[in-house]
C-alpha positions in Angstrom: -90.1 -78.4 180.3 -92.9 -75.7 181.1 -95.5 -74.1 179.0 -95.4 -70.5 178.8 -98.8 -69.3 176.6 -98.8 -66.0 174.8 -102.5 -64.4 175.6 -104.8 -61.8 175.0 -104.5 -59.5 178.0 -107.2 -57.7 179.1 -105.3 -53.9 180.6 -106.2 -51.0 181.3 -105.9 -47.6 178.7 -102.6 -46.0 179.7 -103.8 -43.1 180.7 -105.2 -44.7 183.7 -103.1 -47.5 184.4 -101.6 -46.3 187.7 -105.0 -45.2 189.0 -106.3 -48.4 188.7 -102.6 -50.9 189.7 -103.0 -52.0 193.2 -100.7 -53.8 195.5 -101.5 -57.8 195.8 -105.0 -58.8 197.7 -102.7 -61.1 200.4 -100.6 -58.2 201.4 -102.8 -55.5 203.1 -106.3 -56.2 205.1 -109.8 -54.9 204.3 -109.5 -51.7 206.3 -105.8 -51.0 204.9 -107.4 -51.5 201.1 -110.3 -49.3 202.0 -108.0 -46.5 202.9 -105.2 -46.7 200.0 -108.4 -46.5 197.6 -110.1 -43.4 199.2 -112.2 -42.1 196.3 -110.1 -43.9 193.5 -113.3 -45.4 191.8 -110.8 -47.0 189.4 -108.9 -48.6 192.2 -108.0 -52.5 191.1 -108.8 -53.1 195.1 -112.4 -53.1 193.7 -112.2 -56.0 192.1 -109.8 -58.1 194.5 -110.5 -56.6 197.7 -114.3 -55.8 196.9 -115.6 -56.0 200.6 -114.6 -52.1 200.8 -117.1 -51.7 198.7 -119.7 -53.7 200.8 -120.9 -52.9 205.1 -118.5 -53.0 207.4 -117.7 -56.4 209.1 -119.2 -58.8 206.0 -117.2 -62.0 205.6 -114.8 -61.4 203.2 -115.6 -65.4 201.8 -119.2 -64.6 201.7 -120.9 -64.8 198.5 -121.9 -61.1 198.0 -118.3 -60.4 198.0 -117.2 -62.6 195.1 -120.4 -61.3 193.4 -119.6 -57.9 193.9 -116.0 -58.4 192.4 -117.4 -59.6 189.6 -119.5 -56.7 188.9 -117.0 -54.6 189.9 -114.5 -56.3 186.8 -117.5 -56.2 184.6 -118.0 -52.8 185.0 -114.6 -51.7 184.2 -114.5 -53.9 181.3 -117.9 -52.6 179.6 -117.2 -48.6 180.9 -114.4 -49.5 177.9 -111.3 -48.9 181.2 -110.0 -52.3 180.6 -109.9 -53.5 176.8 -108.4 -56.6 175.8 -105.7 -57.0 172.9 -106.7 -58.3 169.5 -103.9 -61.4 169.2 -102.5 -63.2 171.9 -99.0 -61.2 172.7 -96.7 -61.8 175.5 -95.7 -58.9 177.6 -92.6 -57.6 179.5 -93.3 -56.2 183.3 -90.8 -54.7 184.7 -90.1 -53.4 188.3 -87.4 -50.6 189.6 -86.6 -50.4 193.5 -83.9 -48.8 195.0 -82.0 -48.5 191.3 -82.6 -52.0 190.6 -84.8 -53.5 187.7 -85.7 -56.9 187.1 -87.7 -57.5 184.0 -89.9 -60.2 183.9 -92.1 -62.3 180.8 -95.8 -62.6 181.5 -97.6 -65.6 179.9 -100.0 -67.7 180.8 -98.5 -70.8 183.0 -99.6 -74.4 182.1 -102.0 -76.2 184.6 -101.0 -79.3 183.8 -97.5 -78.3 184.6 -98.4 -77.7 188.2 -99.6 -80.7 188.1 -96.9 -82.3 187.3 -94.2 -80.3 189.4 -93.2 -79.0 186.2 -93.7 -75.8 188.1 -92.0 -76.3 191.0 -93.4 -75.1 195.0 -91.7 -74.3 198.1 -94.2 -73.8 200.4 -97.5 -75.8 201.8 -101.1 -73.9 201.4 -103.9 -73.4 203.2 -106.9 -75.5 202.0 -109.2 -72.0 203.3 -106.7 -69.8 201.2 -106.7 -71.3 198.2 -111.0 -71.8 198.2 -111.0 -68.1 198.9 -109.0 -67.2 195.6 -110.6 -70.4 193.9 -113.6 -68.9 194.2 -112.8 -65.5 193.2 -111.5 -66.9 189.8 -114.4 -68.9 189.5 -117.5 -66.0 190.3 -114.9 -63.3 188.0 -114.0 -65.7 185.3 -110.4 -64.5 185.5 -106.8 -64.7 186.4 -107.2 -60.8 188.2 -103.9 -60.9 189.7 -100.6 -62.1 188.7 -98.4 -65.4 190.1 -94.7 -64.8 190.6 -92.5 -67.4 189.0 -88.4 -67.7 188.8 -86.4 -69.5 186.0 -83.0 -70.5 185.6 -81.1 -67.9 183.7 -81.0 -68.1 179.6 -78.8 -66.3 177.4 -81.2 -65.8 174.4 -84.0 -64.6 176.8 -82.4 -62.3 178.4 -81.7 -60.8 175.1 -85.1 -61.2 173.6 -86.0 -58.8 176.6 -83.4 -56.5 176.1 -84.5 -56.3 172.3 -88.3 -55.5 173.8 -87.3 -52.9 175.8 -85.8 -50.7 173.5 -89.5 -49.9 172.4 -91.4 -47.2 174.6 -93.1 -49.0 177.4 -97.1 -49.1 177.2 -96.9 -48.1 180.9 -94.5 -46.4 182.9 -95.2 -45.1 186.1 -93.9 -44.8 189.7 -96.2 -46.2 192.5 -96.7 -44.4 195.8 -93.8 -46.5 197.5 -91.6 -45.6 195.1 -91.2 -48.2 193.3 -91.1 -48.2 188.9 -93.6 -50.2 186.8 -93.3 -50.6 183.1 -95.0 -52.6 180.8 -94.1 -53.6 177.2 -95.8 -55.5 174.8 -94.4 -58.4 172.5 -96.4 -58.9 169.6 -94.2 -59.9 167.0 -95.0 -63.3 165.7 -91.5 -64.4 165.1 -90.3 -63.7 168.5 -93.8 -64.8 170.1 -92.9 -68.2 168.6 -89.2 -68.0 169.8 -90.3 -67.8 173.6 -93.0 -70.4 173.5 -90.0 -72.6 171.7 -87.4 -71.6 174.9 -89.5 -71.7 177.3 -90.9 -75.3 176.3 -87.3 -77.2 175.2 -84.6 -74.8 176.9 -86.0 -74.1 180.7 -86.4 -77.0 182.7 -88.6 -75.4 185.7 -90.8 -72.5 186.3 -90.4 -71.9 190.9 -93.0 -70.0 192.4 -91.3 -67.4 194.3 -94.5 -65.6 195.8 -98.4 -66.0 195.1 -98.5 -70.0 196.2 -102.3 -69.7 196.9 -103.1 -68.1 193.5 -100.7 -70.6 192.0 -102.9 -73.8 193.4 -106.3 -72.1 193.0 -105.8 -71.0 189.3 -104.8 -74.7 188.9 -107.6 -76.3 190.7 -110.2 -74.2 188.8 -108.6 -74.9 185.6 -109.0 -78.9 186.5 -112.4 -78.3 187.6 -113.5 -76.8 183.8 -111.4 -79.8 182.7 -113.5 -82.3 184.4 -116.8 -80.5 183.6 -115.7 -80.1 179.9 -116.8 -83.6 177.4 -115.2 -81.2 174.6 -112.3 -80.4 176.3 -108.9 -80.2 173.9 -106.3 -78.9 176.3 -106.3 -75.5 174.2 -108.6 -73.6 176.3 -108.1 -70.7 178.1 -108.4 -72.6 181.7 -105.8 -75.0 180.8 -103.8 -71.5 181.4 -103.1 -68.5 184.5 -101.6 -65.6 184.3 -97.9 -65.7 185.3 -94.9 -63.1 185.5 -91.5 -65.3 185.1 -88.0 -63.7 186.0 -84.8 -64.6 185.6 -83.5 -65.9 189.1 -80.5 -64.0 188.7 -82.5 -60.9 188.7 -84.2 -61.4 192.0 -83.6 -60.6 195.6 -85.5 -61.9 198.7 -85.3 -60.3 201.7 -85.1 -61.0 205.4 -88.7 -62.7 207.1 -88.4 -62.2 211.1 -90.2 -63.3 213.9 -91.0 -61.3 217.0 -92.5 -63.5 220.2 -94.6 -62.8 223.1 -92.7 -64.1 225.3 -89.5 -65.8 226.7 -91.6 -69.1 228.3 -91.3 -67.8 231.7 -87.5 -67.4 231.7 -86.1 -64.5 232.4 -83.6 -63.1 229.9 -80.6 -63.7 232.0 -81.9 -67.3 231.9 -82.8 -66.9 228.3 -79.3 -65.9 226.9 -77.6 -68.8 229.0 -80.0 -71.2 227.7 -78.8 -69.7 223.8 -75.2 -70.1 224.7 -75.1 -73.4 224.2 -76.4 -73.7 220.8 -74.9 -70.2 219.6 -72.1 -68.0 220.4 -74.0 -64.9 222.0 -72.5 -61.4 222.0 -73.5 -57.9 222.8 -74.5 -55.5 220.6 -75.5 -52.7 222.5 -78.9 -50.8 222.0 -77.9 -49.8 218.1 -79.9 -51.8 215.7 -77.9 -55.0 214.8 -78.4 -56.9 211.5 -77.5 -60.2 210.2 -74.5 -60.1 207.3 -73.6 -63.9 207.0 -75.3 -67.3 206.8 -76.4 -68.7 210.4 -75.6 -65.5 211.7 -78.6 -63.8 213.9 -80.0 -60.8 215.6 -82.1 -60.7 219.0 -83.3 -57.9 220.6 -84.8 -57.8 224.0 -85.3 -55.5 226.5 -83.5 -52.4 224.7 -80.7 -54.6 223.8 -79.2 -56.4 220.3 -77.3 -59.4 220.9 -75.5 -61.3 217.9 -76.2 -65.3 218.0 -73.8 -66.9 215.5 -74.9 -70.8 215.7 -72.3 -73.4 216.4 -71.1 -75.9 214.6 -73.2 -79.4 215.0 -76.1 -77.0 215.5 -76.9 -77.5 211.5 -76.4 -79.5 208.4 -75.4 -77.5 205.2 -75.8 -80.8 203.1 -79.5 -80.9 203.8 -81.3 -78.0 201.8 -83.8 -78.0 204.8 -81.9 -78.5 207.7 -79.2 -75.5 206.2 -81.7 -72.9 206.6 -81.4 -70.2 209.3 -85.2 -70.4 209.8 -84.9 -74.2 210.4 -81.7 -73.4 213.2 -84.1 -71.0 214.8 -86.9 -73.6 214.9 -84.9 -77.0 216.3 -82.6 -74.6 218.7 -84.3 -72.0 219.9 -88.7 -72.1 219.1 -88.9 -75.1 219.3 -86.7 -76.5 222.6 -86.2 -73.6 224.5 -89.7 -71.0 224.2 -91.8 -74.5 223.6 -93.4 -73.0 220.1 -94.0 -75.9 218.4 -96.7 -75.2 215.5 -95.3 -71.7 214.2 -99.1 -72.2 211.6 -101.1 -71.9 214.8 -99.4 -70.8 217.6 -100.5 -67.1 219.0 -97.1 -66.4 220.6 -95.0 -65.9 217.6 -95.7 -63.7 214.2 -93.6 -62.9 211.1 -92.4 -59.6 210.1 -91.3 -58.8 206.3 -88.0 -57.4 205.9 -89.3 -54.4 203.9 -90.4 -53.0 206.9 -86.9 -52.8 208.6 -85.3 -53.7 211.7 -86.7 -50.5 213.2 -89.8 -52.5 213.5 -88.4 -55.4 215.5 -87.7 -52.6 217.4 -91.0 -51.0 218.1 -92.9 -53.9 218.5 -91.0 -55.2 221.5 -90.3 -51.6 223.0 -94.1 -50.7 222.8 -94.6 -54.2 225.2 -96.3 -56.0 222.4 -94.1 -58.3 221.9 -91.2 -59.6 224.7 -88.0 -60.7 221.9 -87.6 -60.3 218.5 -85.3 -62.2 215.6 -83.2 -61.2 212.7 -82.8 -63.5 210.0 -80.5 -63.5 207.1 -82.4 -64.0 204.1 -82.6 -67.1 202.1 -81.1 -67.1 198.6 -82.7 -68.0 195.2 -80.3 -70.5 195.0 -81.3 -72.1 198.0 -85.1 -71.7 197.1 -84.4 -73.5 193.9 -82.5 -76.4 195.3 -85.1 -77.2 198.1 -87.7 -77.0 195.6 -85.8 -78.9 192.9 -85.7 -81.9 196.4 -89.6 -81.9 196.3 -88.7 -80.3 199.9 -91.1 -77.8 201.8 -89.6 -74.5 203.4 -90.4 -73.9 207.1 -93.5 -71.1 207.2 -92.9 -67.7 206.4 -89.2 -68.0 205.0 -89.5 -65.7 201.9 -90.0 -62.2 201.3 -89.7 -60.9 197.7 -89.9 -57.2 197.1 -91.1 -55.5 195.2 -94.8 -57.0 194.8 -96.4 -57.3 191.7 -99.0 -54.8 190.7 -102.9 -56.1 190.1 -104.9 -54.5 187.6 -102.1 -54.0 184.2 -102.6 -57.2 182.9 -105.8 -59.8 183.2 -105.8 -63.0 181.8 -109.8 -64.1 180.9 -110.8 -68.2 181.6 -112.8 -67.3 178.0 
């Protein structure tokens, strides 16, 4: 049964609170962060993308960089823009896209539950990822951006958040893409002590649905001040990282495609034949065709669609792995047919988000970039949760959540 810590937040006065939220550091590069802050001094990209701030071309994993994020934090902390709560509160974050909201509890998550596979993972890191955000927790002495955790639905939470929100938000504001953010605050004592109670005897799990690398460095610091601590008690603030946790009923992942640069030296004749006897392949025309069912894709090559629905044999819906339509794609088409064995390393494959449409399948292969593209249907939560619940690992780049949390309305100090 997970932890889930009430805290005192660091956040930012209201009146400023969208000038300074900021899309996640892993989902936009250097140049793109630059640009989205223009002169926004307040800009959270300051502190988790603080090589804008620094000359062009510096390693981003230099030390100046982490240094600079931490002056950049301290700055907005001392200037009196971010001020942190007098008790430890929980707080309701909340998220509206395309007339959907999914309300979420932020708490500080356990360490030791990660440890444990109390919180449960579906994907593998990257050793050079998770230094990079190690490091920025470490320099910064913070949890600066949130972790994006799932739970089994509950009754009783659902209402305790339904009771919260019938408060006015502390923020509540639309971000540039649209998208709603509001923020409440849970600060009475009765029903603080209700969630830590549910959350510790009534939820078995916390999944990470998105943030893997912040997950394991947040954890890894917080082991390192354990180790380095002869006083430690298990009560400090490291034993703890910031965390948003929705109900899974509440959350929708979306598609995660792949585009290649090439077809191995067949030629697409040659390549659809080869497909034929894994799938059954039929012509869509040049009109954008998407995935509706299970094991059901889209290719598009040479200004055509093509449906590929995969055969029977071709997959096994008792294995939570070997189910997936990113694990079909892999053993019957990557993999045997365009020779793409390490989809981590190789340079003839990448991954497109589904947020950014079909249309961009599209244009990638149309502008000669890329020779084919796929179309996936998305993975469910409920399949996330079982392979997770196995101990299994997803094949890369499976999962797409939208919308992304915002960095910057809530900070959780190692202090």
């Amino acid at each position: 049964m997970p932890t889930l810590k009430p805290f005192k937040a660091f956040r930012p006065k209201a009146d400023v609170a969208q000038q300074i939220a900021s899309r996640p550091y892993d989902v936009l590069n250097s140049d793109e962060a630059k640009q989205e802050a223009g002169t926004n001094d307040l800009s959270f990209y300051h502190v988790i993308k603080p090589e804008i701030d620094l000359p062009a071309h510096i390693d981003v994993h230099s030390q100046p960089v982490y240094d600079k994020a931490k002056e950049n934090l301290q700055h907005l902390i001392v200037s009196g823009v971010l001020l942190q709560d007098a008790k430890p509160c929980y707080y309701i974050y909340a998220q509206t896209m395309n007339g959907k909201t999914q309300y979420g509890i932020v708490g500080g998550a356990s360490v030791e539950d990660y440890e444990n596979n109390i919180i449960k993972k579906h994907e593998l890191t990257r050793p050079d990822k998770e230094e990079d955000r190690m490091n920025h927790v470490r320099y910064t002495n913070f949890n600066a951006e949130p972790v994006f955790f799932a739970f089994k639905n509950h009754v009783e939470i659902d209402m305790i958040i339904h009771d919260a929100i019938l408060l006015d938000p502390i923020y509540n504001f639309v971000s540039q893409d649209g998208v709603g953010h509001h923020v409440w605050i849970i600060e009475n004592d009765a029903k603080i002590k209700r969630i830590e109670y549910l959350f510790k005897h009534e939820i078995d799990y916390l999944y990470v649905a998105d943030g893997h690398h912040r997950t394991a460095a947040a954890a890894l610091v917080g082991a390192e001040r354990r180790k380095n601590n002869p006083n430690h008690t298990g009560n400090e603030e490291y034993n703890f990282f910031l965390s948003v946790n929705f109900p899974a009923n509440q959350l929708t992942i979306i598609d995660y495609n792949r585009v290649v640069t090439d077809l191995n030296g067949l030629s697409v004749d040659e390549f659809i034949a080869k497909l034929q006897t894994s799938f059954d392949v039929e012509h869509k025309g040049t009109q954008i065709y998407k995935p509706t069912v299970l094991h059901n894709f889209a290719l598009y090559v040479e200004g055509n669609w093509y449906s590929l629905t995969a055969k029977t044999g071709t997959f096994n819906d008792a294995d939570p792995i070997g189910v997936l339509d990113v694990t079909i794609l892999t053993e019957q088409i990557l993999s045997p047919i365009l020779n793409i064995e390490d989809l981590r390393r190789s340079t003839r494959i990448d991954f497109v988000g589904g947020i950014r449409g079909l249309g961009e399948l599209q244009k990638r292969v149309d502008s000669g970039e890329m020779k084919a593209a796929f179309a996936l249907f998305p993975v469910s939560m409920e399949q996330l949760m079982a392979i997770a619940d196995n101990d299994c690992i997803m094949p890369p780049k499976t999962t797409w959540f939208e919308p992304k949390l915002r960095s910057g309305l809530l900070l959780h100090s190692l202090e």
